[in-house]
NUKE-228259 format. One record per residue (C-alpha): x, y, z. Coordinates in steps of 0.05 Angstrom, whole numbers, plus 32768, in hexadecimal, padded with zeros to 4 digits. Each point is the difference from the previous one (the first is absolute). Example, Ala and Ser with C-alpha at 12.3 -4.5 7.8 and 13.67 -1.06 7.14 Angstrom:
<sites>
80F67FA6809C
801B80457FF3
</sites>
This chain:
<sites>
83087BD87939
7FFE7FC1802E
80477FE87FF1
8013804C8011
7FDF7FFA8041
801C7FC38013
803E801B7FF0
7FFD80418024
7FDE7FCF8041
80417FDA8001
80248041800B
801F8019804A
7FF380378016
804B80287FE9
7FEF7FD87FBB
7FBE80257FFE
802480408015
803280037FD3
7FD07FEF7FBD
7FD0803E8013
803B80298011
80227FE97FB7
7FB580127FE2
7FF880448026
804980107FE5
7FF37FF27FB8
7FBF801F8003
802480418017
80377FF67FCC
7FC47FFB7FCF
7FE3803E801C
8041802B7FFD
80177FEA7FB9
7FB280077FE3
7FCE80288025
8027802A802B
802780217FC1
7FB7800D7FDC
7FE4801A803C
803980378008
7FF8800C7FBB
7FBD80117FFA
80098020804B
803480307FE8
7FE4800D7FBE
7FBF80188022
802880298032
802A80207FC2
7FBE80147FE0
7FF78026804A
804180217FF8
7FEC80167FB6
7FBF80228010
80268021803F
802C801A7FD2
7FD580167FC6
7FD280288033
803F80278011
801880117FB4
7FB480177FF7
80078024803B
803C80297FEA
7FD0800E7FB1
80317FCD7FE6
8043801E800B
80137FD78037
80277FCD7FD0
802B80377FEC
8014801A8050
80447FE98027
7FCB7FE08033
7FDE7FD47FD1
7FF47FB6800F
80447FDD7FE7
7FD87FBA8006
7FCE800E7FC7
7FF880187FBF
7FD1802D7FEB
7FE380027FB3
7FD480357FE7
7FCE7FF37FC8
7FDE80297FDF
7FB67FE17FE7
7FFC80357FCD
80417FFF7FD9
800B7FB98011
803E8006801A
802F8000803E
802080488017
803A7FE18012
803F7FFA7FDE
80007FB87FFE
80477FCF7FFC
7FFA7FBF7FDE
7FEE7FD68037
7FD38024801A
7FDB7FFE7FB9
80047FBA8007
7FD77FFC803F
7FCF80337FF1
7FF57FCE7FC3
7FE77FD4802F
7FCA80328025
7FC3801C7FDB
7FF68045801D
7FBC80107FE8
7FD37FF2803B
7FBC80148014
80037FE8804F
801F802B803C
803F7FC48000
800C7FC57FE5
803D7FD88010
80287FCF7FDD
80487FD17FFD
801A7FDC7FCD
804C7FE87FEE
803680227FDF
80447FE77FF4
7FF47FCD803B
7FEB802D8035
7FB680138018
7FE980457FEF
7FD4801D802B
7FD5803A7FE6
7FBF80368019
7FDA80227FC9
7FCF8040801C
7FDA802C7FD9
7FFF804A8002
7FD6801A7FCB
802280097FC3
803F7FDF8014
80107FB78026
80397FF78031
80257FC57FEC
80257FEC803E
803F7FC6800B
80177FE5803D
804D7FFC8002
800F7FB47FF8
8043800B8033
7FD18021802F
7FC27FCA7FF5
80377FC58006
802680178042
7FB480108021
7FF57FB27FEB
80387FEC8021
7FF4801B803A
7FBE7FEC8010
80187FBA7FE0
80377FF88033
7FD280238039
7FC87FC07FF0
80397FCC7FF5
8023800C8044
7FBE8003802E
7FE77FCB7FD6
803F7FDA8013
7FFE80108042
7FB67FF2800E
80137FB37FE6
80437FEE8024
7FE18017803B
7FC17FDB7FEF
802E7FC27FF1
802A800A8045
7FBC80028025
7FE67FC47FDE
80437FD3800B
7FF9801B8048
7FBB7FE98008
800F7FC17FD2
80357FE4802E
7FD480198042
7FD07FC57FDC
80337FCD7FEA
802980078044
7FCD7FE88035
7FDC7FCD7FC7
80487FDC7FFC
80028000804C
7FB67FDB8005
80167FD47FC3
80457FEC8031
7FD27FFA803D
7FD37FD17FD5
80367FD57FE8
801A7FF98041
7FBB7FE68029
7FFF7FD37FC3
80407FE28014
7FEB7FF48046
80348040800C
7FFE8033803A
7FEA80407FE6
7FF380498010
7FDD80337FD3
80058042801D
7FE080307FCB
7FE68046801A
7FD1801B7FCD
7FBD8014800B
7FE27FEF7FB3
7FEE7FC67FE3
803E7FDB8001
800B80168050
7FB77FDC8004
801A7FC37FE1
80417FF88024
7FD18003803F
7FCD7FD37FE6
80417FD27FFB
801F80088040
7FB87FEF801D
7FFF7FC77FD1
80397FE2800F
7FF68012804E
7FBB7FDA7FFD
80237FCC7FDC
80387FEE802E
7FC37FFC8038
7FD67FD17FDD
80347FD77FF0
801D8002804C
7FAE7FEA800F
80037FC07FD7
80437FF1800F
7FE27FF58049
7FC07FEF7FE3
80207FBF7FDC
80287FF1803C
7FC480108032
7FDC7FD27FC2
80387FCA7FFF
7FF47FF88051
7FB380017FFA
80037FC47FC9
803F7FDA8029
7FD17FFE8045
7FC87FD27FD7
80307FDA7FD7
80267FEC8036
7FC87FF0802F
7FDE7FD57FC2
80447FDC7FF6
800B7FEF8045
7FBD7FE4800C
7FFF7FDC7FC2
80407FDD800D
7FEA7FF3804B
7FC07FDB7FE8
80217FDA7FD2
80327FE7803A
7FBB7FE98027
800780498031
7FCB802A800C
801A80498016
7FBD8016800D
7FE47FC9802C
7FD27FDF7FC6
80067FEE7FB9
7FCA80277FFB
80178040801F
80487FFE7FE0
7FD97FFB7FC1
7FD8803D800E
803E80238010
80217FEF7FC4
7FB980107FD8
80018041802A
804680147FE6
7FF57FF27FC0
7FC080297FFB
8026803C8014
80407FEE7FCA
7FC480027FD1
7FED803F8010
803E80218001
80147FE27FBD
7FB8801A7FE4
80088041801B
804180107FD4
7FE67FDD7FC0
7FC0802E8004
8034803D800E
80287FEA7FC5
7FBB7FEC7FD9
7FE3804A800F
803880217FE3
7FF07FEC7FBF
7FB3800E7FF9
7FD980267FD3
7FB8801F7FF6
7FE57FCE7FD0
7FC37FFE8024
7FBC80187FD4
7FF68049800C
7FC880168037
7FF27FEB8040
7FF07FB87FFB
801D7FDC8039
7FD07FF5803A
802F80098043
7FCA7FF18035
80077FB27FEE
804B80047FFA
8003801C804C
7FCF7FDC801F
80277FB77FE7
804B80268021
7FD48012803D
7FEA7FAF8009
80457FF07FF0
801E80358032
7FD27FF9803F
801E7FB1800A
8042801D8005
7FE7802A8045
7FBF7FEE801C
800C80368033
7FF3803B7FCD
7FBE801B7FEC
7FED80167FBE
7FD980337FF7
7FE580137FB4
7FDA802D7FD1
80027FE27FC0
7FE180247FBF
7FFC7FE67FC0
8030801B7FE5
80257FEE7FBE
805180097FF5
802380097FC2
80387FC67FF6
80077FB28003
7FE87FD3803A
80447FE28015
8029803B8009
7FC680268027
7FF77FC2802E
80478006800D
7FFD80428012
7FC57FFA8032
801C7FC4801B
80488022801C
7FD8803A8010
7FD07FDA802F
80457FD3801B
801D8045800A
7FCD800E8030
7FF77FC3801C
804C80098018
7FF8803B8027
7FB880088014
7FEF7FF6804C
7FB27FEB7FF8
7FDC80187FBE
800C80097FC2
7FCC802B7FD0
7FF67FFE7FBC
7FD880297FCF
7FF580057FB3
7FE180367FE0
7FFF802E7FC7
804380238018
802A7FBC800C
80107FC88031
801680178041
801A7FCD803B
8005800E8044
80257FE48039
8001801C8049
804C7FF48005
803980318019
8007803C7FD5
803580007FCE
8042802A800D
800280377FC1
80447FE57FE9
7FDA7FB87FF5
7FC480257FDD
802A801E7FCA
80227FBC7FF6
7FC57FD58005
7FFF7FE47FB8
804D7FFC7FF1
80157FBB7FF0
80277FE08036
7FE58036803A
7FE87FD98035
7FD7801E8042
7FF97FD78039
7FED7FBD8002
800B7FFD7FB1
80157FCA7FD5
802D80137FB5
7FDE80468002
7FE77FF17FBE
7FB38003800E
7FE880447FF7
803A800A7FC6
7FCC7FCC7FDC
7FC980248016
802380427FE5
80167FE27FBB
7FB97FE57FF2
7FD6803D8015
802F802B7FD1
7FFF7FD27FC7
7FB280038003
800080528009
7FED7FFE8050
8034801C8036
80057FDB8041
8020802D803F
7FEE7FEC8053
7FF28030802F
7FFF80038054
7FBE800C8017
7FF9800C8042
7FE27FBF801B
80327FD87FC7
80167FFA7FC0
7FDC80017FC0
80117FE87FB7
7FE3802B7FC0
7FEF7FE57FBB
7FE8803F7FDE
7FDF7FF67FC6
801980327FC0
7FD680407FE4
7FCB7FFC8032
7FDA8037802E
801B7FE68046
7FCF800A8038
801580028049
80087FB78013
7FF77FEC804E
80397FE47FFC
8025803D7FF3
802C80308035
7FDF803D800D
</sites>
């Protein structure tokens, strides 16, 4: 059974076709050669023994003369037997001795029907009793035979028709399938190959969804990789600016020049520089290094956050002294490891560093971790792009922050999404499978 399946999986589509279509037709051929035959037999043997009783209800009818009149039934053959003298009236030939041979006359129910062979032909005979006598009753085999034929030919030919046009409608429908799946299996090749490629398919099914799906695909594609093609060059430039600066004042000490006044200060410069190469380097390991995590943290809530923010907040309020932090902090427990959630809390905290005017509000409570900066509202277009990698807003650096901050809260089951408020903007950590209630920090 497995080998079969494997078999029938490494099948196309036509392949596939063309086996059910060779097992439909020798089922049918089956049918016609086997069960079709018996069915007509026993169909028209039934509908003889109709014919018969029709038949023997007239000769009754006409007090047993009507074998004897011009208009009598040429398609049957009436017998009459006599229960008394235990014998037929008729004048009997040979033959027909012969096949009364075959029939036992002497019954005690209303009819009772019968067939049997002779000479290689089916006989089909009635027997109905009327008192002292029984009407034997034979079916002309000519006229049993050409009534066969008939309704066999009538049952072949719609038969036959019913399945070529059930075949034409199913090649139709096949090659509607195979078409447009060859066209997507071209188009496929083609991106592969770094090719130029259009797939215009009009359905609206399944396989219309999936050619759009594509087309969106590859449309979404061709944008993200326009975004880091400026990304790495907007990259490149951000990493040249330090190298060069630390090169050049390197290679002035050494020659016994200070650019910057002081040993000192061309030191600091060159520290300075190299803080910020530091961080841009760390920035796209920990993009690289958050593409690859996992939950393997132990299941539950078991990762206090309120120590994890308050460290980023010391951390963050050297960077500018002129913000004010505002918090509410619960204690509150997440569900995931330490390092990737300090991550997250630290870019979301530089986020709003970058853009906040004077304070910046954090709370943590039962529904999440929410930041807030007072900054300039986001456009919408920025808002639905926020954590794409390599989207940067204003004042950004690799646009790689809050793609961290996505990739980790979705890893641990939490969704991430920033909103304008009216007085700012405000970050969301929602926590999974919880009754939300109305946070302050939410619009109205």
């Amino acid at each position: 059974m497995k080998r079969l399946r494997i078999w029938a999986n490494s099948l196309s589509l036509l392949q596939q076709f063309l086996v059910i279509a060779f097992l439909v037709g020798v089922f049918f051929i089956t049918f016609f050669f086997t069960i079709m035959p018996k069915s007509i037999d026993s169909f028209v043997n039934d509908q003889m023994h109709e014919y018969l009783h029709t038949s023997q209800d007239n000769l009754i009818a006409n007090d047993l003369y009507y074998q004897d009149d011009d208009d009598a039934d040429a398609n049957v053959n009436h017998f009459i037997y006599s229960k008394t003298s235990k014998k037929y009236q008729n004048d009997l030939s040979l033959e027909e001795s012969e096949l009364l041979d075959n029939i036992d006359p002497d019954i005690d129910s209303e009819y009772y029907d019968g067939s049997f062979l002779y000479d290689g032909r089916t006989v089909v005979y009635s027997i109905k009793d009327f008192g002292n006598y029984s009407i034997v009753s034979i079916i002309q085999n000519d006229f049993r035979n050409e009534y066969r034929h008939a309704l066999s030919d009538v049952t072949t030919n719609m038969t036959l028709i019913v399945v070529f046009g059930l075949y034409t409608f199913l090649v139709i429908w096949v090659m509607t399938l195979i078409y447009p799946l060859n066209q997507i299996k071209v188009y496929i090749d083609k991106i592969k190959n770094g090719e130029k490629a259009a797939l215009n398919i009009h359905r609206k099914d399944e396989i219309g969804e999936v050619a759009e799906a594509l087309n969106d695909m590859q449309e979404e594609l061709s944008k993200q990789e326009r975004i880091k093609e400026e990304m790495i060059q907007n990259i490149s430039h951000d990493l040249k600016t330090p190298i060069a600066t630390i090169k050049s004042y390197s290679e002035s000490i050494k020659d016994g020049i200070y650019p910057y006044d002081t040993l000192e200060k061309s030191v600091d410069v060159i520290i300075e520089h190299a803080d910020r190469l530091e961080k841009k380097v760390y920035s796209l390991i920990t993009f690289n290094k958050m593409g690859y995590l996992v939950d393997n943290a132990q299941s539950g809530d078991n990762l206090p956050m309120k120590p994890i923010i308050q460290k980023a907040i010391l951390s963050a309020k050297v960077i500018r002294k002129d913000i004010h932090f505002e918090t509410n902090l619960e204690d509150i427990s997440f569900h995931g490891e330490e390092e990737p959630w300090r991550i997250v809390v630290e870019n979301l905290i530089d986020n709003a560093l970058r853009y906040a005017k004077s304070v910046v509000r954090i709370d943590l409570d039962e529904d999440g971790l929410f930041i807030f900066n007072d900054g300039e509202l986001m456009e919408e277009e920025r808002i639905e792009k926020l954590f794409k990698p390599y989207e940067m807003g204003s004042g950004g650096k690799f646009g790689l922050g809050l793609s961290i901050v996505k990739r980790v809260t979705e890893t641990y089951g939490y969704r991430v999404l920033g909103e304008n408020m009216n007085d700012g903007v405000i970050f969301k950590v929602l926590r999974p499978k919880t009754k939300r209630k109305k946070h302050p920090t939410q619009k109205e």
